[in-house]
Every structure is written in structure tokens, then in C-alpha cells.
TORRO-676548 format. One line per 3 residues: number of its first residue (from 1); for each residue y, z, x of C-alpha. Coordinates in nm, 4 decimals, padded with zeros to 6 digits. Each point is the difference from the previous one (the first is absolute). Layout:
<rs>
NUM	Y Z X  ...
</rs>
This chain:
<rs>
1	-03.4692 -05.2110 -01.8230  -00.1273 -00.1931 -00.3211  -00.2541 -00.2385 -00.0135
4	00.1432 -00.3642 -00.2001  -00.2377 -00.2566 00.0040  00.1633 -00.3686 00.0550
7	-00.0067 -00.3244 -00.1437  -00.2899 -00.1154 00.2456  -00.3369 -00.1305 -00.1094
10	-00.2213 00.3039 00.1057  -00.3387 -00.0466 00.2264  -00.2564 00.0219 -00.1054
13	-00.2253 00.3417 -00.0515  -00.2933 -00.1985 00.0359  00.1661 -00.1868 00.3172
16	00.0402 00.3546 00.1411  -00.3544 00.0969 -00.0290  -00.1503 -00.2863 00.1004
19	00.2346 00.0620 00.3249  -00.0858 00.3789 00.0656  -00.3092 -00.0208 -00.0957
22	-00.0942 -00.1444 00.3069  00.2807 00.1724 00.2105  00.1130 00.2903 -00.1455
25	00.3447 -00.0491 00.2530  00.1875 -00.2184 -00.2067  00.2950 00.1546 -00.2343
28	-00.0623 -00.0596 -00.3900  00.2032 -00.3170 -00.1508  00.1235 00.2650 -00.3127
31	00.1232 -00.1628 -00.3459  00.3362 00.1057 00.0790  00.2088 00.0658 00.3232
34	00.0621 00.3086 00.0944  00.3746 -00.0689 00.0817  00.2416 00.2556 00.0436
37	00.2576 00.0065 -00.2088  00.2464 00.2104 -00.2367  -00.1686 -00.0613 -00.3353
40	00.3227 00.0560 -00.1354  00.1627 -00.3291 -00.2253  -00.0154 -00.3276 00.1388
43	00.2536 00.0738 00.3087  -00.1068 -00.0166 00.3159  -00.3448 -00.0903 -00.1549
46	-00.0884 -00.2685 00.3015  -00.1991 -00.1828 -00.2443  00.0364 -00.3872 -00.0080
49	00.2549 00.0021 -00.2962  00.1388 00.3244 00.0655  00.3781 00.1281 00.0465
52	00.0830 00.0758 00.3630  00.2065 00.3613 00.0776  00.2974 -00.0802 00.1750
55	00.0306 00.2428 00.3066  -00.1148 00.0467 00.4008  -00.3461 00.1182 00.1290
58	00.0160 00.1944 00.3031  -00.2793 00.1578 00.2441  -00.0838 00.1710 00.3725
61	-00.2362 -00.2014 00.1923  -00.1550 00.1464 00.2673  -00.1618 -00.2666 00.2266
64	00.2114 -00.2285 00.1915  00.0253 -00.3574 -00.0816  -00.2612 -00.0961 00.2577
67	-00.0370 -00.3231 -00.0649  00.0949 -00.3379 -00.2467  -00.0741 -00.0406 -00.3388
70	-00.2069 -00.3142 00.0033  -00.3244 00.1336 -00.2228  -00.1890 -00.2206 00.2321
73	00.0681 00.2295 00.2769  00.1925 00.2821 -00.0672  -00.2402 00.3900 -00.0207
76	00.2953 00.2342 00.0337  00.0182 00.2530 -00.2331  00.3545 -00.0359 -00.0980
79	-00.0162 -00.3987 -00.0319  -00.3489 00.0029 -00.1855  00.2188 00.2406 -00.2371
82	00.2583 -00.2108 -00.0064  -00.1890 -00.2919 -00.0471  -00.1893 00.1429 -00.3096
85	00.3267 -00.0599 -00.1649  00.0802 -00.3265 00.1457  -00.3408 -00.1907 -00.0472
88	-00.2778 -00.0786 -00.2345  -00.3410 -00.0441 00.0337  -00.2485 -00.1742 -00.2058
91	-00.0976 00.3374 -00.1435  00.1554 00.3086 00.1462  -00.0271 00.4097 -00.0032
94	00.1882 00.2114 -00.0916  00.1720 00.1858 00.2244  -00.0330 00.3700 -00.1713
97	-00.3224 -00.0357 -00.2252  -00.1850 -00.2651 00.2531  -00.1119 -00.1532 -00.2984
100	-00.0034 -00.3959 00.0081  00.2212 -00.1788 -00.2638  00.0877 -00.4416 -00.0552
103	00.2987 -00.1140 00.2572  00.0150 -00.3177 00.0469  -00.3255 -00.0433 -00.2126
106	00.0719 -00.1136 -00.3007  -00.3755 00.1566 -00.1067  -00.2656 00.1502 00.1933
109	-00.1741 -00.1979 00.2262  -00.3163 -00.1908 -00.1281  -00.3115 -00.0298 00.1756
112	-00.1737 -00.3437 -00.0605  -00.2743 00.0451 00.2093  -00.1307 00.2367 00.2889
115	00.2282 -00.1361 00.2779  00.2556 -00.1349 -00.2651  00.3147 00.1304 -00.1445
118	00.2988 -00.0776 -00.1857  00.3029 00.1186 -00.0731  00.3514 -00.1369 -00.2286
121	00.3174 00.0422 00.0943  00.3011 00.2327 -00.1569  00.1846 -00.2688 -00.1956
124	00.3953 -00.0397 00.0640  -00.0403 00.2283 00.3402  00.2405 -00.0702 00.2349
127	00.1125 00.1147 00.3587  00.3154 00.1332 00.0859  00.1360 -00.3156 00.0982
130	-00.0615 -00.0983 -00.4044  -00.2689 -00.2478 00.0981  -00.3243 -00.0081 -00.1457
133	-00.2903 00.1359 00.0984  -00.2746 -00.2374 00.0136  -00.3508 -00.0242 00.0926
136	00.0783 -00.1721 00.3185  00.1984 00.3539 00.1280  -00.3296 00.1768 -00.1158
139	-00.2184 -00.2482 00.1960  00.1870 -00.0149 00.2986  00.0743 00.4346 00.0114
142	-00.3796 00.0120 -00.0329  -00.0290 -00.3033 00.2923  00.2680 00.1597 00.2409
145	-00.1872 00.3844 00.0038  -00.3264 -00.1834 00.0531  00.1035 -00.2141 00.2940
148	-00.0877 00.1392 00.3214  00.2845 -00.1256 00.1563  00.2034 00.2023 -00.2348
151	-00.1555 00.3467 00.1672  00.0436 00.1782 -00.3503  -00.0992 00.3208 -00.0169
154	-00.1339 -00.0746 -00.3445  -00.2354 -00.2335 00.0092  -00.3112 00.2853 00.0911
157	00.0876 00.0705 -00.2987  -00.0967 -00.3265 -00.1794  -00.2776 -00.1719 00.2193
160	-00.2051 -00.0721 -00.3146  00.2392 -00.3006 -00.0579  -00.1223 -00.3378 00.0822
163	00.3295 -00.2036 -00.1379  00.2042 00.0453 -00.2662  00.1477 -00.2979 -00.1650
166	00.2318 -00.1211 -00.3418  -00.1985 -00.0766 -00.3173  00.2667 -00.1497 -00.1629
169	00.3512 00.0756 -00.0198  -00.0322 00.3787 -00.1178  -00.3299 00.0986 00.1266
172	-00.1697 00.1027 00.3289  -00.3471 -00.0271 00.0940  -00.1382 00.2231 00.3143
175	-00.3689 -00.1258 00.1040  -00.1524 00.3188 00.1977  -00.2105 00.0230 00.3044
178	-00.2378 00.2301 -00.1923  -00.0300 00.1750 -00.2952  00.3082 00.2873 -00.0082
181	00.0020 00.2070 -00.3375  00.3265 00.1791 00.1402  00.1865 -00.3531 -00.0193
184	00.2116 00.0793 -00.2959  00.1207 00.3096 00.1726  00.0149 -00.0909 00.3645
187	00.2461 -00.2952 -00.0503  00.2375 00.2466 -00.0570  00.0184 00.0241 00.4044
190	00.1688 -00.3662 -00.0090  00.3798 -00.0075 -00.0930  00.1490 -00.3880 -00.0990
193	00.2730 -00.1186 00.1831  00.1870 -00.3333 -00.0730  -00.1087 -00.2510 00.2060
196	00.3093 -00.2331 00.0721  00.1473 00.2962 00.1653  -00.2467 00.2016 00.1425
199	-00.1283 -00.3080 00.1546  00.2937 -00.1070 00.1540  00.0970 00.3047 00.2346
202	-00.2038 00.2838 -00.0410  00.2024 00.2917 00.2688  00.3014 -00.1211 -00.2891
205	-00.2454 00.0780 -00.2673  -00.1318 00.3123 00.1576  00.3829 00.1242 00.0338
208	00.1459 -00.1005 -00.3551  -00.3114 00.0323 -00.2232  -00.0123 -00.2452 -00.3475
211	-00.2563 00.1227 -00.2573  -00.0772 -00.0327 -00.3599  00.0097 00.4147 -00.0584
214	00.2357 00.1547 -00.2077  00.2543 00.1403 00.2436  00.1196 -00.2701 00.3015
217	00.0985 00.0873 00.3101  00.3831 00.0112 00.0867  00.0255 00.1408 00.3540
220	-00.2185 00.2263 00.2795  00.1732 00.1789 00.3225  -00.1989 00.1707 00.1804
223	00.0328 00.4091 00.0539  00.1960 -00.0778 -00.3434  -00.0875 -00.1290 -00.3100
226	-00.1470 -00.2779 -00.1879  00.1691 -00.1013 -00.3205  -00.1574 -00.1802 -00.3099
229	00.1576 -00.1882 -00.3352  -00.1584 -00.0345 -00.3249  -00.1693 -00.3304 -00.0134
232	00.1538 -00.1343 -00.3307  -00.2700 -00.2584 -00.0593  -00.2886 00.2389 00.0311
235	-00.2473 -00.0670 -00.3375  -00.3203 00.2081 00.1214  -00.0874 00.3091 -00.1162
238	00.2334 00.2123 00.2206  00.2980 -00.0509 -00.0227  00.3547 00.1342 00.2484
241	00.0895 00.2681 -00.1965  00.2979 00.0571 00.2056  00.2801 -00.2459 00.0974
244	-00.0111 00.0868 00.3950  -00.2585 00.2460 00.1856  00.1232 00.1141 00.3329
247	-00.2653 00.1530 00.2786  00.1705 00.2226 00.2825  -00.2853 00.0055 00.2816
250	00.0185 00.3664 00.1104  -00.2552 00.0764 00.2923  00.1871 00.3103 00.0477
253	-00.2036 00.2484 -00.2381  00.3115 00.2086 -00.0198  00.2171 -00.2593 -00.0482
256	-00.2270 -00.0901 -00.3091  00.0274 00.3762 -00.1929  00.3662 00.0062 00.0568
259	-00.0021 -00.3677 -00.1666  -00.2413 00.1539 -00.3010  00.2517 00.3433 -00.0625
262	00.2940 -00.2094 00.0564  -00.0567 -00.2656 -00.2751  -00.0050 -00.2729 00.2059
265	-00.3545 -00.1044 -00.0457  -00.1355 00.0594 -00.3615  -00.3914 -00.0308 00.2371
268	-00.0879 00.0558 00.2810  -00.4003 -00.0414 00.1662  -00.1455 00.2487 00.2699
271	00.1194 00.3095 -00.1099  00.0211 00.2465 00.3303  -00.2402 00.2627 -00.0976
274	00.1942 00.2404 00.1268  00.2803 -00.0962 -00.2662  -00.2672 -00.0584 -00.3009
277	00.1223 00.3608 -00.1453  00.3731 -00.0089 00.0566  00.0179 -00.3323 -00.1512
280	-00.1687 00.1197 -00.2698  00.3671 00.1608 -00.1413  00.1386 -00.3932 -00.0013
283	-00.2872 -00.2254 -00.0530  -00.2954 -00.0822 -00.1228  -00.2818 00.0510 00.3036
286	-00.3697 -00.0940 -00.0603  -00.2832 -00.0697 00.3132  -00.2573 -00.2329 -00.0940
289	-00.3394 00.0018 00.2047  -00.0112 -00.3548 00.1467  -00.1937 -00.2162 00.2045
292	00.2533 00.0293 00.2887  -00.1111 00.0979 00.2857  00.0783 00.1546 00.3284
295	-00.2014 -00.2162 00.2701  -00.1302 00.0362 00.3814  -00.0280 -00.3673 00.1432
298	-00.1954 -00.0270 00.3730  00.0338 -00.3052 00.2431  -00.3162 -00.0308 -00.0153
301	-00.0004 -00.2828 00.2729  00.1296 00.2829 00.2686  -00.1949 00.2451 00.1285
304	-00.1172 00.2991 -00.0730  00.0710 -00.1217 -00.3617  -00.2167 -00.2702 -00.0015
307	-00.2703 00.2745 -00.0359  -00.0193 00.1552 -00.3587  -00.1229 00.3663 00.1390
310	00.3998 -00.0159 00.1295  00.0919 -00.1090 -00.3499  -00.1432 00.2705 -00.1860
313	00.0736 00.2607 00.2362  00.3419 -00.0240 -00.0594  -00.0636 -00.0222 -00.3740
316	-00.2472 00.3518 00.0141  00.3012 00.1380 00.1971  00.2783 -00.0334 -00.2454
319	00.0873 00.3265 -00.2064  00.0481 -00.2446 -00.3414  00.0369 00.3001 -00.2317
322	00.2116 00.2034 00.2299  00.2250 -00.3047 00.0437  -00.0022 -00.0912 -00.3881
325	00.0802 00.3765 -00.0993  00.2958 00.0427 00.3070  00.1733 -00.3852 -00.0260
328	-00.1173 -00.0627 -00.3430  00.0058 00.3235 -00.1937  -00.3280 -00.0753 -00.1747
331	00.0942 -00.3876 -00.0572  -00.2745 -00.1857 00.1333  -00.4098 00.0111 00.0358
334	-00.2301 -00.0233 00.2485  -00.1595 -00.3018 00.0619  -00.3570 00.0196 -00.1365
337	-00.0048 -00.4304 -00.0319  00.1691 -00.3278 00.0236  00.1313 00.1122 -00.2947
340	00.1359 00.2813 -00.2053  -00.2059 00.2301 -00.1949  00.1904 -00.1186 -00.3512
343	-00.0571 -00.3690 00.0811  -00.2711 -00.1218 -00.2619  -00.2156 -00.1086 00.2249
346	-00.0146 00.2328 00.2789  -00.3315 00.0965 00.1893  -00.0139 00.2613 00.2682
349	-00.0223 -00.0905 00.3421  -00.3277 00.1182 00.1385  00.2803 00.0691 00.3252
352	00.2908 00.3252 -00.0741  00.1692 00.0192 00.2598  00.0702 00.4029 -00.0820
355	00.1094 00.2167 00.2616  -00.1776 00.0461 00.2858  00.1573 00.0518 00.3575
358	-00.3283 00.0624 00.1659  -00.1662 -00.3164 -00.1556  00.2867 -00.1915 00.1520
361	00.0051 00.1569 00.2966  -00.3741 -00.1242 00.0347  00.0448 -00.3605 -00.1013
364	00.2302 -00.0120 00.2468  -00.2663 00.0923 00.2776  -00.2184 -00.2246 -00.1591
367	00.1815 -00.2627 00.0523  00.0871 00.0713 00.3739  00.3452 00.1113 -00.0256
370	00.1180 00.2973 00.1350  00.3955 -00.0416 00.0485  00.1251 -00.2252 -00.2688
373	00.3987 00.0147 00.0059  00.1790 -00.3514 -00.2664  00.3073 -00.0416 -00.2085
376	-00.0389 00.0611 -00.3645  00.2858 -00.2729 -00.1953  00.0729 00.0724 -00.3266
379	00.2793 -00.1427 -00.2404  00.3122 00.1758 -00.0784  -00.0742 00.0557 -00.3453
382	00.1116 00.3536 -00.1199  -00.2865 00.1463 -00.0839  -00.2186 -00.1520 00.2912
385	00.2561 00.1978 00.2609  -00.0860 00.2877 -00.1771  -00.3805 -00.0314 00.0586
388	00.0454 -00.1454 00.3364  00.0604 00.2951 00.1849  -00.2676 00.2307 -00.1144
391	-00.2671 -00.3298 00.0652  00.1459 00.0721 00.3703  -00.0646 00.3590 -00.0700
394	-00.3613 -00.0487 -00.0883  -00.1003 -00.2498 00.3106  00.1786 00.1892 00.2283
397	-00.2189 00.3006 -00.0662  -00.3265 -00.2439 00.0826  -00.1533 00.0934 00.3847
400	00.1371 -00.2818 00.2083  00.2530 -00.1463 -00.2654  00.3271 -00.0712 00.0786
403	00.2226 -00.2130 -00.2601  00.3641 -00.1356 -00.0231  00.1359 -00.1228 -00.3242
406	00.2997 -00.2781 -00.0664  00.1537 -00.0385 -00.3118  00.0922 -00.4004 -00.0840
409	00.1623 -00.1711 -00.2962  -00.2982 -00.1599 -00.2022  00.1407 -00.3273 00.1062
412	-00.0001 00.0673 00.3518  -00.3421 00.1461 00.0041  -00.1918 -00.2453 -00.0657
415	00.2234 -00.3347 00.0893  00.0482 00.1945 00.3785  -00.2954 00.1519 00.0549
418	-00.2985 -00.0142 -00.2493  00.0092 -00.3762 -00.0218  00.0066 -00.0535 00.4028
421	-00.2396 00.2251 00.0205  00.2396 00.2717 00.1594  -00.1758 00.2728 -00.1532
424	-00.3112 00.2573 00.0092  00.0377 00.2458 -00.2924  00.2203 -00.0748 -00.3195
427	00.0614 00.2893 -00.3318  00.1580 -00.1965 -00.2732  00.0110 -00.0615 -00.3251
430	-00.1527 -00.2406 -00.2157  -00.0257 -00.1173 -00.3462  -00.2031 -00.3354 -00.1111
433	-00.0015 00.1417 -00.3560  00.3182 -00.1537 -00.0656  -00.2001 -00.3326 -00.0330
436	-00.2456 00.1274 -00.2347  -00.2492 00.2578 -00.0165  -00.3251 -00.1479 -00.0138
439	-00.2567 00.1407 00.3060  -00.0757 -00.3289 00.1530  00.3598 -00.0395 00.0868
442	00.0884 00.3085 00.0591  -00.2841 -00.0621 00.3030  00.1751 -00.3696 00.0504
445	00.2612 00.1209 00.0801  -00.0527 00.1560 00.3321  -00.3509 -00.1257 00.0733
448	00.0068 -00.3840 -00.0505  00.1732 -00.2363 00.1810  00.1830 -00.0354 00.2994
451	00.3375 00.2046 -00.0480  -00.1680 00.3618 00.0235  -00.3553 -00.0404 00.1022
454	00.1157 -00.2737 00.2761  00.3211 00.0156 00.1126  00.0804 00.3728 -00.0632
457	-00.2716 00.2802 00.0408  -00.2249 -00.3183 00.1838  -00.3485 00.1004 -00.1236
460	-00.0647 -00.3342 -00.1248  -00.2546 -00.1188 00.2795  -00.2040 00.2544 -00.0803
463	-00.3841 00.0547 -00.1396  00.1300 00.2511 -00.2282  00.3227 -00.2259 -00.1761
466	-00.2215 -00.2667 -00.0111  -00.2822 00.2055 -00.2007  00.2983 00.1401 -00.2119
469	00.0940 -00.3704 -00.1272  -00.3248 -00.0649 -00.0879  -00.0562 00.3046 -00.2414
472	00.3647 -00.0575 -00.0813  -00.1136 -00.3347 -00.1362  -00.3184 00.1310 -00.1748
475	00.1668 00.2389 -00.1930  00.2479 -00.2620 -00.1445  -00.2964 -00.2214 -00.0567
478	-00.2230 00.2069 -00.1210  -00.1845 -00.0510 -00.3450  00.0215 00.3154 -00.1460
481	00.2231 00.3199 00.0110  -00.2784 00.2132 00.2176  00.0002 -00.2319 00.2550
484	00.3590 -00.0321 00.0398  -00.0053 00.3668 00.0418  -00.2642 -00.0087 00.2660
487	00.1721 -00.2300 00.2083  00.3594 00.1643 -00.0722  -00.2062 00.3389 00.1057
490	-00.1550 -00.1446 00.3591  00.3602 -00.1728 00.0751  00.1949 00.3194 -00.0478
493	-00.2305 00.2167 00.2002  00.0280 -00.2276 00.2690  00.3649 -00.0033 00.0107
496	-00.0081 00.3790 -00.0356  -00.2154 00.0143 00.3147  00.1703 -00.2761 00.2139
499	00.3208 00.1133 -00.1045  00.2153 -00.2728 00.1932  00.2711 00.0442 -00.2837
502	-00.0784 00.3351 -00.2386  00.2287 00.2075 -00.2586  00.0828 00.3430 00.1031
505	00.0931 00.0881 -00.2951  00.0908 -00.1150 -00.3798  00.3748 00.0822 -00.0771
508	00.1643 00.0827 -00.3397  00.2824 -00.2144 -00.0879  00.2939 00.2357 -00.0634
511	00.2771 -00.1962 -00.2189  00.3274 00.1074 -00.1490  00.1936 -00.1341 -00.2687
514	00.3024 00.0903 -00.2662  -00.1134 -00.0389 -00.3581  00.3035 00.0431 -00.1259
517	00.1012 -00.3496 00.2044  -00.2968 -00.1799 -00.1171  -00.2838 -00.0679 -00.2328
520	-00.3627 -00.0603 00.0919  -00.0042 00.0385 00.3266  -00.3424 00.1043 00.1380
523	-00.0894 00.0920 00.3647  -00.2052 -00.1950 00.1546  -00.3494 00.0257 00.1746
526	00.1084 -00.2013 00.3017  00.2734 -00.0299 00.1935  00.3422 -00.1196 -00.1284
529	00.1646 00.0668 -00.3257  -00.0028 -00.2963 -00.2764  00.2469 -00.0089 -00.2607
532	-00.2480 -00.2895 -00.2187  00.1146 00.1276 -00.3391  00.2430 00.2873 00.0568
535	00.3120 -00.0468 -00.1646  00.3737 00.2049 00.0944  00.0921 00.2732 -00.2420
538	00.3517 -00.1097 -00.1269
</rs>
């Protein structure tokens, strides 16, 4: 993979610092992107200007298309990947290095005054309808996420924006609620959509996606594929570097491998560890430690699980490391935070859940429950059926335990049951990092608003979520790094010792992909596979 730098003004070094040096979250604005590319002549490039390879991207995908592709709505892996291709943001990150890079942004984002910020406009962008993209899409992307009405899972992530509003005909002014020092990164979160049509029937929108990126979508069937063209009047920094891209959605991990030996996929994401080796003779096959996480989730608005003694006792009576070593082959660690132990700003929970049978055992007791007998739900993903047995394995060994398991599409789990409430224990997986990798949304993500907190694990009338959104809110605020990190500290050992939604585990991200086919790809650190400069080998 070789580092080009691109024709964008850079941020800022002394932007960056004045940004971590309060929170020490936020990813470094560098003086060139780290894009992914060949480095080899000007074909394939992606650079505004550059010469576009003729040729077909293929790839796996493991997650079912769950849901649209409207960015104002859609969290499924595989669209979110998808939609990486097909959208822009303001500013975005990319997908391999995380590092943030000018989209839309014609240069970074200028703040005028605590709570004020500007930001210019990519000049001659258009969508893939060839119509321009103008400050009033910006305004009204930014207007539709924020609306209530609208129900978008994104707008926890932006709640420091009062209004947003046109300058003039190439510029966009946000006015803030407070003072946010991760603004220039966090707007990242927000993808612009043309108004006239998204507007005018959003379910059409949802299904047939229209974006500014530089692929555009052709077609999605589910259990199938989704198919991509090069958009031709792409002029940002990342150009299609292939004429047509073609995604074959392959739950089946078997299914995937065969795809990856036969030649049929030149990627393919979520690598069965149990095939990491073998592949090995055809591919290119690298794990990355990620963010991703296995999760328990409690009702916590049914009993006994409205009582956190019941929620830890089942996390003190999980086997983590025997079930990472059997179903993982070494893939994965423990849960020792919120986050991983290679995220840059990870603190130790003053609560490990190691171990510890007899400790569970007690809690239990404790908390006046001496036969507890529920249905553990978990998605069909591959790798979560492998744990999912041996989580059975380590309950069922618990005095007075007795525990069934279902296995749903991720779809079905949460439309059917989670959502009405049809639930009392749920192992899946989870990801937020895909939206950035700062800790305050990392936390968002789960712990603010109503979609989790509320309508899912239903811990939000309690003391505890309430005391979590105010320490939430004083580490964002806070005036200096140190007390960011206090606040950060309190809020994560309170999640770690209400645990209404807690990691397991930390998994490594095993990808696979034929160099040979193509240049620069790099595995990612989240779900999904992006293809953001990667060019087909002739």
C-alpha cells in the first residue's frame, strides 16, 4: 500500500493540536491523505485529474443487506460499506487508515468563533444525477438528521449543532450549541444527499441511493448482490478507479472461501478463522485488532434483569478466553473496557469481568434468584454461531441456570423481537467505529439517545443513564484534556458496572484479498471491505 498525498489543501498541524490538546480522541488532520493506492503511473491514480483503469471490482460481503441505504437511516454494515462509496460528507475518513481527508470541503473547515464554523464547498461537484451540489443539499442533509421527526440514528452524534445555514452561494455556516473542538472531525458522521429527491420520497431514496461519491449505485437484491458504476463526473480526490464494482452478499462463510479460491471475488471481509491458514496458499489474509465487538444486551425493563447483580453474573460466568481460543483460535480479547486495549484512548475499567463461576454464582443469590431459566438471541452471523454455543456451555454450568439459544437473521432480530421488546438476553455484534473513532462517540453510540438506551436494552429511566449523560456531557465540555479524562473515566466505570449493554470481547478483523487482482487494497479495522482507491490489475 503506498502513501500519495492529493491535491487537497491540508489541515492544519496547528488546527490538530489545538483539537487534541484538549481531547486527545480526535484523529490528526495529516498534510497529506493517507489514500490507498498503487503508486504506480498515473492509472488508476483516483486523483481529481487522474486516468481511470478500465476493469470490474469484485468482493464477499458477509452481513446481509439489513436495511436501505438512506445515510439518514441506514447502520448496516454492508450498506454503511456500500454507502462509503456512494456518498460524501463534508469531510470524511478513510476507510483503511481512519485518517480524515476534504470531500465535499473544498478546504478545512474554519472556526470563526467558539460556537462558529465555516466551511466552502468542492467546486464543480456534482451528484449522480449530474446536478450540482449546492449549499442548500448541505443545509438541508444537516436539517433532515437533526429533525426529530426524522428518528436518525445520527443525530447523537451531532447535538452540538444549533442550525446550520448558507453563507452565500458556496459556503456553509454551522452556529453550535457549545463549544465542540471535535467539529471538524465529527461532521464526517453527516453524508449530503440532494434535496429535490431525497425530499420528495424518501423509502424511493432509501431503495435507489443518489450521492455525490465516486462509484453510484446501479442495483441491490437482497441474499445477492449490489452492483456499482463509475461515477464519470466525480472531481474529488478519489476517484472510481474501476468502470463497474460488483458486491456478491455471501452470509454463508463457506460460500465466501469458495468465492475467494475460485476467483470470483478478488476480496472478501470476515475471514472464517478456521480458513485464515488454508487461504493463505490463494490470498492475501491479514486480522486487524478492531473496535468490533461481541456484545451481551439485557431487557433491562424485565425482571430479574432489571437488577445489575443479574447482569454481571452472567458476565463473571462467561469463559471469554476459553471461547476466544476454541471459536476464535486466538482472534479476539477480553474485554478489559468500553474499548479495546489499542484504542488511543483507552482506560481500564475499574470492573473485569474475568472468570469467576463462584462470584457469579453469588451475585446471583444476592440478588434473590435461585432458578433463572431465559432465551439467549443472537444474530446469524458466522462467527457469532460459533461462540454461541459454548456461551450456552458456560451458563448452563451456573447452579440454577438453565438457557436456550435462537439463532435470527440480524434483520429479524431486532425488527421482531428487540424493538417490541420481545427479548431478555441478546450476543451480537457491533461496530460504531465505522462512523469515526473518536471516544465520545464511540460512547454515543450505544449510550445516548433513544434507539439503544430507550427503545432497545430500556435502561433509559434510570438513576444510573441519567448520571452517565451528565459525565458524558462534561467530558465533551470540559476545559482541559484531564478533565475530559476524568469524566470519560467515571462514565466508563459505570457502564462497566451497570452493564445493560457490555463487549464480551474485542474481535480481529480477518480479511482476504488477491494482489495479483488489485492494487492498494488494505483491510480494514471495521467491518466491510472499501475499495476507495484500489484499482483492477489489467
Amino acid at each position: 500500500m503506498a502513501l500519495n498525498e492529493v491535491a487537497n489543501k491540508p489541515f492544519a498541524r496547528r488546527d490538530f493540536l489545538k483539537i487534541t490538546g484538549m481531547v486527545g480522541a480526535a484523529a490528526a488532520f495529516s498534510a497529506s491523505l493517507a489514500a490507498c493506492s498503487s503508486g504506480s503511473s498515473t492509472e488508476g491514480s483516483g486523483g481529481a485529474g487522474g486516468t481511470a483503469a478500465a476493469g470490474v471490482l469484485t468482493a464477499g460481503i458477509s452481513y446481509a443487506l439489513s436495511t436501505g441505504f438512506d445515510p439518514m437511516t441506514s447502520s448496516g454494515a454492508t450498506p454503511y460499506a456500500a454507502n462509503m462509496h456512494i456518498f460524501e460528507g463534508l469531510v470524511d475518513l478513510h476507510p483503511a487508515t481512519r485518517e480524515p481527508y476534504l470531500a465535499l470541503a473544498a478546504a478545512q473547515p474554519v472556526q470563526v468563533d467558539d460556537t462558529t464554523w465555516e466551511v466552502a464547498l468542492r467546486e464543480g461537484a456534482t451528484f449522480h444525477d449530474d446536478k450540482p451540489v449546492t449549499v442548500e443539499d448541505v443545509v438541508y442533509s444537516f436539517e433532515r438528521v437533526l429533525d426529530t421527526k426524522n428518528a436518525s440514528l445520527f443525530a447523537q452524534f451531532i447535538p452540538f449543532i444549533k442550525s446550520v445555514k448558507a453563507k452565500d452561494a458556496s459556503t456553509v455556516s454551522f452556529t453550535l450549541n457549545y463549544a465542540f473542538p471535535l467539529f471538524p472531525t465529527r461532521i464526517s458522521v453527516v453524508k449530503v444527499v440532494p434535496k429535490a429527491i431525497a425530499a420528495k420520497d424518501q423509502l424511493a431514496f432509501d431503495a435507489s441511493p443518489i450521492g455525490s461519491g465516486p462509484y453510484k449505485f446501479v442495483s441491490a437484491t437482497k441474499d445477492d448482490k449490489i452492483e456499482f458504476a463509475k461515477h464519470a463526473g466525480y472531481n474529488g480526490s478519489q476517484g472510481a478507479t474501476a468502470e463497474k464494482m460488483t458486491w456478491f452478499l455471501l452470509s454463508d462463510a463457506a460460500a465466501r472461501v469458495t468465492a475467494m479460491e475460485s476467483g470470483r471475488v478478488q476480496a472478501i471481509e470476515d475471514v472464517p478463522y478456521l480458513d485464515m491458514e488454508r487461504l493463505k496458499a490463494k490470498a492475501t489474509v491479514e486480522s486487524v485488532q478492531s473496535f468490533g465487538l461481541l456484545f451481551l444486551m439485557f431487557n433491562c425493563a424485565e425482571k430479574p434483569f432489571d437488577d445489575a447483580k443479574v447482569r454481571q453474573a452472567l458476565h463473571y460466568g462467561l469463559d471469554t478466553e476459553s471461547i476466544i481460543q476454541t471459536a476464535l483460535l486466538g482472534n479476539a480479547k477480553a474485554a478489559t473496557s468500553y474499548m479495546q486495549d489499542t484504542h488511543p484512548e483507552y482506560l481500564k475499567a475499574d470492573t473485569v469481568y474475568n472468570y469467576d463461576p463462584a462470584k457469579a454464582e453469588a451475585l446471583l443469590k444476592e440478588a434473590g434468584v435461585s432458578n433463572l431459566s431465559f432465551e439467549l438471541k443472537t444474530t446469524d452471523t458466522s462467527w457469532v454461531k460459533d461462540i454461541a454455543p459454548l456461551i450456552l456451555e458456560s451458563w448452563n454450568k451456573l447452579p440454577g441456570v438453565s438457557v436456550t439459544m435462537q439463532n435470527l437473521q440480524s434483520g429479524a432480530l431486532y425488527a421482531d423481537n428487540v424493538d417490541s421488546g420481545k427479548f431478555t438476553v441478546v450476543a451480537a455484534p457491533g461496530d460504531p467505529s465505522v462512523f469515526g473513532n473518536d471516544l465520545d462517540l464511540l460512547l454515543s453510540w450505544f449510550y445516548r439517545g433513544d434507539v439503544w438506551p430507550k427503545a432497545r436494552f430500556r435502561w433509559s429511566g434510570t438513576k444510573e443513564y441519567k448520571d452517565l449523560q451528565k459525565l458524558l456531557d462534561q467530558a465533551v465540555k470540559a476545559e482541559d484534556a484531564t478533565k475530559a479524562k476524568e469524566a470519560w473515566a467515571k462514565a466508563i466505570n459505570l457502564i462497566a458496572a451497570e452493564v445493560p449493554l457490555y463487549p464480551v470481547l474485542h474481535r480481529q478483523l480477518p480479511t482476504a484479498w488477491n494482489p495479483d487482482a488489485v492494487d492498494g487494497f488494505a483491510p480494514l479495522p471495521t467491518t466491510g471491505v472499501s475499495f476507495v482507491g484500489v484499482s483492477p490489475k489489467a
